[in-house]
C-alpha positions as CSV (number, residue, x, y, z in Angstrom):
1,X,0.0,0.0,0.0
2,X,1.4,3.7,-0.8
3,X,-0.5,4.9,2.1
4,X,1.6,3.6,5.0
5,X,-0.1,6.1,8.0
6,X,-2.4,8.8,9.7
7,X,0.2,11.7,10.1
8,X,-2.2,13.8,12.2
9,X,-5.5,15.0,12.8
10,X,-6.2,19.2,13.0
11,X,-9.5,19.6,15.7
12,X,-11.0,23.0,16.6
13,X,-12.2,23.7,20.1
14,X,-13.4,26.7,22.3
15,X,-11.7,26.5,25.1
16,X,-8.3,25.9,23.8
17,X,-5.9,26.3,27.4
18,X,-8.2,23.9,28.8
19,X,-8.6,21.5,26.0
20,X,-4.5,21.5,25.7
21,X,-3.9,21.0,29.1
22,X,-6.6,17.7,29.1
23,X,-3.9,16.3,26.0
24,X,-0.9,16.6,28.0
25,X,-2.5,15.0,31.3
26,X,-3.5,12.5,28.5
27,X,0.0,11.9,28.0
28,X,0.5,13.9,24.8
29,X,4.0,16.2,24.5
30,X,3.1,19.6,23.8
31,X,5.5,21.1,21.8
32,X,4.8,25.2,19.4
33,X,2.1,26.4,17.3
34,X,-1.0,24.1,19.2
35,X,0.9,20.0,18.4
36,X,0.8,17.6,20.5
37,X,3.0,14.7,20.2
38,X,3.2,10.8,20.6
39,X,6.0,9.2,21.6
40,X,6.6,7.3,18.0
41,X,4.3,9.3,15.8
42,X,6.0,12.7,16.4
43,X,3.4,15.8,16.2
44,X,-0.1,13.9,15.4
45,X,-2.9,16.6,17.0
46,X,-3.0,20.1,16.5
47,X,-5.7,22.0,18.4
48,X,-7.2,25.7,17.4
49,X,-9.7,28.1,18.3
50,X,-13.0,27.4,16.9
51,X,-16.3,28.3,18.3
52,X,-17.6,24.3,18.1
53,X,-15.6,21.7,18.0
54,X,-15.2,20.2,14.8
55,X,-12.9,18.3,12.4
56,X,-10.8,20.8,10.9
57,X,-7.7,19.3,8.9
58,X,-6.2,15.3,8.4
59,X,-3.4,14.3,7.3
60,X,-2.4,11.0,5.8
61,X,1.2,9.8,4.8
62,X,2.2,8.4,1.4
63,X,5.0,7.1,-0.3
64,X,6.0,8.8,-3.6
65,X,4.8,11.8,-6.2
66,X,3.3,9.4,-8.0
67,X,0.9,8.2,-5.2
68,X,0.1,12.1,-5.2
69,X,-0.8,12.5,-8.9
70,X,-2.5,9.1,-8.4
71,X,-5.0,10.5,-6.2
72,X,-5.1,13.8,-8.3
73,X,-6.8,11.6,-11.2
74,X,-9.0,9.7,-9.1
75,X,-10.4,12.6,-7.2
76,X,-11.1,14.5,-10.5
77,X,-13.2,11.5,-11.8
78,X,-15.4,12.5,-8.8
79,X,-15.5,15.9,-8.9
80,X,-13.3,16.9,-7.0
81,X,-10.7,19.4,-6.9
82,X,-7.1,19.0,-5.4
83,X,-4.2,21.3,-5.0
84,X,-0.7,19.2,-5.6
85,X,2.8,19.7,-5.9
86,X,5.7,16.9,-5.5
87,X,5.3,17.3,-1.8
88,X,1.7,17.1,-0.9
89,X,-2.1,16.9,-1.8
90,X,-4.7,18.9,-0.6
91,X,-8.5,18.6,-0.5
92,X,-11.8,19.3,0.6
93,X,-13.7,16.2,1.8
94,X,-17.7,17.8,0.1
95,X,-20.0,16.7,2.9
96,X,-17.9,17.3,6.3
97,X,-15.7,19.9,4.3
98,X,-12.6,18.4,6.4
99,X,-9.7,19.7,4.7
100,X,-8.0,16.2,3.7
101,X,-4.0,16.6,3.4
102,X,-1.8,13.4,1.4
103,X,1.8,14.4,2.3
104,X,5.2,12.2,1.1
105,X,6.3,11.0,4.4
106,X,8.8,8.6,6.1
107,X,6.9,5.2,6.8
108,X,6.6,4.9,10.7
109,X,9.2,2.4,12.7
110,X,7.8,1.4,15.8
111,X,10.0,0.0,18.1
112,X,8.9,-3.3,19.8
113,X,7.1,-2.9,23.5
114,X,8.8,-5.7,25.4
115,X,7.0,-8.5,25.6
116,X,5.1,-9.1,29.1
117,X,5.3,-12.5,30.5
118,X,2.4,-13.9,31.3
119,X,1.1,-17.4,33.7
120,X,-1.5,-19.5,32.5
121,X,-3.1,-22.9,32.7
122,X,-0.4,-25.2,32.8
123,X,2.0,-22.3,32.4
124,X,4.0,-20.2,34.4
125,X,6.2,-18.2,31.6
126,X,6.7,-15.4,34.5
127,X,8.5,-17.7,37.0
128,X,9.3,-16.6,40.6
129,X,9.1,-12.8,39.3
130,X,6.0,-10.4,40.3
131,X,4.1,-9.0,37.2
132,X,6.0,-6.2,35.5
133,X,2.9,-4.2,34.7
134,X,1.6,-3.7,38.4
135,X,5.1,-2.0,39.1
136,X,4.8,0.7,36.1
137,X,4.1,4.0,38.6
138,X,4.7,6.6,35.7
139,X,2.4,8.7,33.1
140,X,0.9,6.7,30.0
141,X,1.9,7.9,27.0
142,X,0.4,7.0,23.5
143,X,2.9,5.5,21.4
144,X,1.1,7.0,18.2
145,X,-2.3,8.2,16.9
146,X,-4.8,5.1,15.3
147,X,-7.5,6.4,13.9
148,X,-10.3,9.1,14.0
149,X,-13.7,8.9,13.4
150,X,-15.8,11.2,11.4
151,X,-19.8,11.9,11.8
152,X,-21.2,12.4,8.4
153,X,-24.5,13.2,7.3
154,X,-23.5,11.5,3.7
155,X,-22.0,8.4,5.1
156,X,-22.1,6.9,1.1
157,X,-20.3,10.4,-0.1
158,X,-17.9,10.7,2.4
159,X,-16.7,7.1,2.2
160,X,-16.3,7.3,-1.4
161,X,-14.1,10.3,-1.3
162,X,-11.8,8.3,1.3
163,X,-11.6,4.8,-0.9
164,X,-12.5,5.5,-4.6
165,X,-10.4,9.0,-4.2
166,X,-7.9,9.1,-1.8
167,X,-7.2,5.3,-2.0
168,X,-8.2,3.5,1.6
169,X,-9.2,-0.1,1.7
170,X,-12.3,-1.1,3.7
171,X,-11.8,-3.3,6.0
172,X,-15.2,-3.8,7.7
173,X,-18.3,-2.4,8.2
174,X,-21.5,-2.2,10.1
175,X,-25.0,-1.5,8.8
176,X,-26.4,1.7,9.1
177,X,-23.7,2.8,11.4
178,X,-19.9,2.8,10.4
179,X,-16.8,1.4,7.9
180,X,-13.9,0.8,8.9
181,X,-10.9,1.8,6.3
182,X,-7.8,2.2,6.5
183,X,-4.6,3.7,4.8
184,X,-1.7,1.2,6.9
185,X,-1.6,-1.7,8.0
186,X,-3.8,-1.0,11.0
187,X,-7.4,-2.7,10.8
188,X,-8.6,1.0,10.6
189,X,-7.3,4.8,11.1
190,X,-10.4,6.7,9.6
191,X,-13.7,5.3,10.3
192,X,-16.8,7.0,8.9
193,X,-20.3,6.9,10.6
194,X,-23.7,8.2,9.8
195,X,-24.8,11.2,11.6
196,X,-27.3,14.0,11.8
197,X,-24.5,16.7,11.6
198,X,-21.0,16.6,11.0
199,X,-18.7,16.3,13.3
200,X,-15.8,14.4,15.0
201,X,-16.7,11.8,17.1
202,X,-13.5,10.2,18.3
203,X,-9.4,9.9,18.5
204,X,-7.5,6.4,19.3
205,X,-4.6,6.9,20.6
206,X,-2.0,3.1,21.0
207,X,-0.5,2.3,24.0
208,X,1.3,-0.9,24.9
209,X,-0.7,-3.2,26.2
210,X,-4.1,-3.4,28.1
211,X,-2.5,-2.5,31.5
212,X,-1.4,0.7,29.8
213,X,-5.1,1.3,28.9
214,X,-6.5,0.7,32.3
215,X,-3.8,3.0,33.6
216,X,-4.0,5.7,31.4
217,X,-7.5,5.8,32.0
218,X,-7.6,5.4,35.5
219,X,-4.8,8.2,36.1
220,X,-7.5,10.6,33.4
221,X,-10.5,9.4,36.3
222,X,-8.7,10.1,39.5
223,X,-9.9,13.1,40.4
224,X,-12.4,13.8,37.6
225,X,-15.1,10.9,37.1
226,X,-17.1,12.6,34.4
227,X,-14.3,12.4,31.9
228,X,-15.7,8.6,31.5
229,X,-17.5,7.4,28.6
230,X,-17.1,3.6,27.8
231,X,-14.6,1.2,29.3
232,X,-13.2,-0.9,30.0
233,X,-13.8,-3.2,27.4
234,X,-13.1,-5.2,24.1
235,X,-14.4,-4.5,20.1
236,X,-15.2,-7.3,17.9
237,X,-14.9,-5.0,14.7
238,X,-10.9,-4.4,15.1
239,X,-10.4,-6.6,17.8
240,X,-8.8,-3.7,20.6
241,X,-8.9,-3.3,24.0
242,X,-10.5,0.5,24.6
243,X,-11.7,3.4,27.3
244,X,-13.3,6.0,25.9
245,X,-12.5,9.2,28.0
246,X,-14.0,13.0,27.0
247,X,-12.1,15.9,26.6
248,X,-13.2,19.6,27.8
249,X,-14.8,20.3,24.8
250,X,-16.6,17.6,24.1
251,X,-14.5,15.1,21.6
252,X,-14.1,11.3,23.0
253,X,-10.7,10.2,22.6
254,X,-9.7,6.6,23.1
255,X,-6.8,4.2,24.7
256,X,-6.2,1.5,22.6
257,X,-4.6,-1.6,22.8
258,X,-3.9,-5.1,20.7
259,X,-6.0,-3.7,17.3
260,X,-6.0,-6.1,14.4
261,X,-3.3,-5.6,11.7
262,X,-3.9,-6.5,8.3
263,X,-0.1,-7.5,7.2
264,X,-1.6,-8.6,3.6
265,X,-4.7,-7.4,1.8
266,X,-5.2,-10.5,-0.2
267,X,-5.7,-12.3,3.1
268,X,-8.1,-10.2,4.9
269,X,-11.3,-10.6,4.1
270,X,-14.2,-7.7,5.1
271,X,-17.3,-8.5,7.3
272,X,-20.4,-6.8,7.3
273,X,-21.6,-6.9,10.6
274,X,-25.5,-5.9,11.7
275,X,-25.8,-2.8,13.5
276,X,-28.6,-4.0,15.9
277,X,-26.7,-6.0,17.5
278,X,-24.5,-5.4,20.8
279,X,-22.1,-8.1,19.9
280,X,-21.1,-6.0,16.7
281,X,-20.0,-3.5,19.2
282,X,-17.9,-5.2,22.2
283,X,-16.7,-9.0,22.2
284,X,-16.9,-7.8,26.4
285,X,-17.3,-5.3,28.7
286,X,-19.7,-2.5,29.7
287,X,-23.2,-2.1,27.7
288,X,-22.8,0.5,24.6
289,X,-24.3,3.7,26.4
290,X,-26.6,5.6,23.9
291,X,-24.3,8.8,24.6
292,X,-21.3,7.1,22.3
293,X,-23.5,6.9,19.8
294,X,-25.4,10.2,19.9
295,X,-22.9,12.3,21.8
296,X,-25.0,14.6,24.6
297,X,-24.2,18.3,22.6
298,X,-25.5,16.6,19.4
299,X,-28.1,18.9,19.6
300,X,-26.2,21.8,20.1
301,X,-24.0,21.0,17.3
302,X,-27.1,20.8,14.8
303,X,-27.7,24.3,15.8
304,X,-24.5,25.4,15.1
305,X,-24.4,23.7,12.1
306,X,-27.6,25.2,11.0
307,X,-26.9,28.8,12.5
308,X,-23.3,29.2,10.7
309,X,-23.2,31.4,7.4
């Protein structure tokens, strides 16, 4: 594949101090001009003033000027209009109006998280050694950005402009909700769902293991409960380990953990899984709470929507 990563996501918020002070306690490096960075992913979220939050830029990694003029022709089949030079591609998503940035990047190297040794049935790999994870005392820190997912009120539209344009792969989806695509090997990184307004629903955010989610999380909860949205638990779509926590203005953002990777597209084969059904949602853990789905300012961004010029 030519795409090889999410670079970064762009998000506007009101209350920017506040919002930027949630990513760092998040475990995000803040470094000039509003990044954030990940420990292996370098400067992956930029926040700016905006009177809602919203979706304002993404930013997706490729390998060559080719790849660019690649996605030049394809988008102008649809439509669509792109600015592009040898260095980057830019354009406007129609529906959401996300500005949609393909840039010639370095491919990501991840170095390996040790391995944790763990006893089991008729095991016990660990030997006369206490668990490494319940000794970790310091601050999580995402290892990279996964995947963000977009609210769009043309689901169809949108996902076109990501696959038949840009050039992602699905890799699953679920009626009348979501797909799943994605432009690395990761089962996903941009993930498009049907909503009443546009907006940005989500950002996944890898750390090592599931100990590393529970911690991050529970260091986020300490001494504010109402950050918590959904967690601890397990997705069948994607297979992670998550906890969905909120952010001052309103965006969930997620720990992840152990997400499929799909190492060769000829062997992965896309499910269609029915949106009814809780199971489509969680392999195990809490019940889906109706406010992950419709977000409690949903309202309020409808009217926003509907009040901008």
């Amino acid at each position: 594949m030519s795409l090889h990563r999410l670079n970064s996501v762009t998000i506007g918020v009101p209350a920017l101090e506040q919002t930027g002070a949630y990513y760092e306690e998040f475990g995000l490096a803040r470094e000039g001009g509003g990044w954030f960075a990940t420990s292996d992913g370098g400067r992956q979220l930029r926040l700016v003033h905006a009177p809602t939050r919203r979706l304002l830029e993404l930013s997706i990694g490729a390998d060559s000027p080719d790849d660019l003029r690649g996605i030049a022709s394809r988008l102008a089949r649809l439509g669509i209009e792109a600015v592009v030079d040898d260095h980057r591609l830019v354009a406007a998503e129609p529906t959401t109006g996300v500005r949609v940035e393909v840039a010639v990047t370095a491919r990501m190297i991840q170095p390996a998280a040790p391995a944790t040794p763990y006893n089991g049935p008729g095991r016990d790999d660990r030997g006369a050694t206490r668990a490494p994870s319940v000794l970790r005392e310091g601050r999580v820190r995402p290892r990279k950005l996964g995947h963000v997912v977009i609210g769009s009120t043309d689901q169809a539209a949108s996902q076109r402009f990501f696959t038949d344009g840009i050039g992602l792969k699905v890799s699953d989806e679920i009626t009348g909700v979501a797909t799943f695509m994605r432009c690395s090997t990761d089962h996903h990184n941009i993930l498009i769902q049907s909503a009443p307004v546009n907006f940005v629903h989500h950002t996944s955010w890898e750390v090592d293991d599931v100990d590393e989610v529970g911690r991050g999380a529970m260091q986020m909860l300490e001494n504010n409960p109402e950050r918590h949205v959904w967690g601890l638990g397990r997705h069948t779509v994607g297979s992670n380990f998550f906890w969905y926590l909120r952010d001052p203005a309103g965006n969930f953002c997620e720990y992840y953990s152990d997400l499929d990777c799909v190492v060769d597209d000829a062997l992965w084969k896309p499910s269609v899984w029915d949106g009814t059904r809780a199971h489509s949602f969680l392999s195990w853990g809490p019940p889906l709470p109706p406010s992950f789905i419709e977000p409690e300012d949903l309202a309020a961004l409808m009217i926003g929507a509907h009040d901008a010029p």
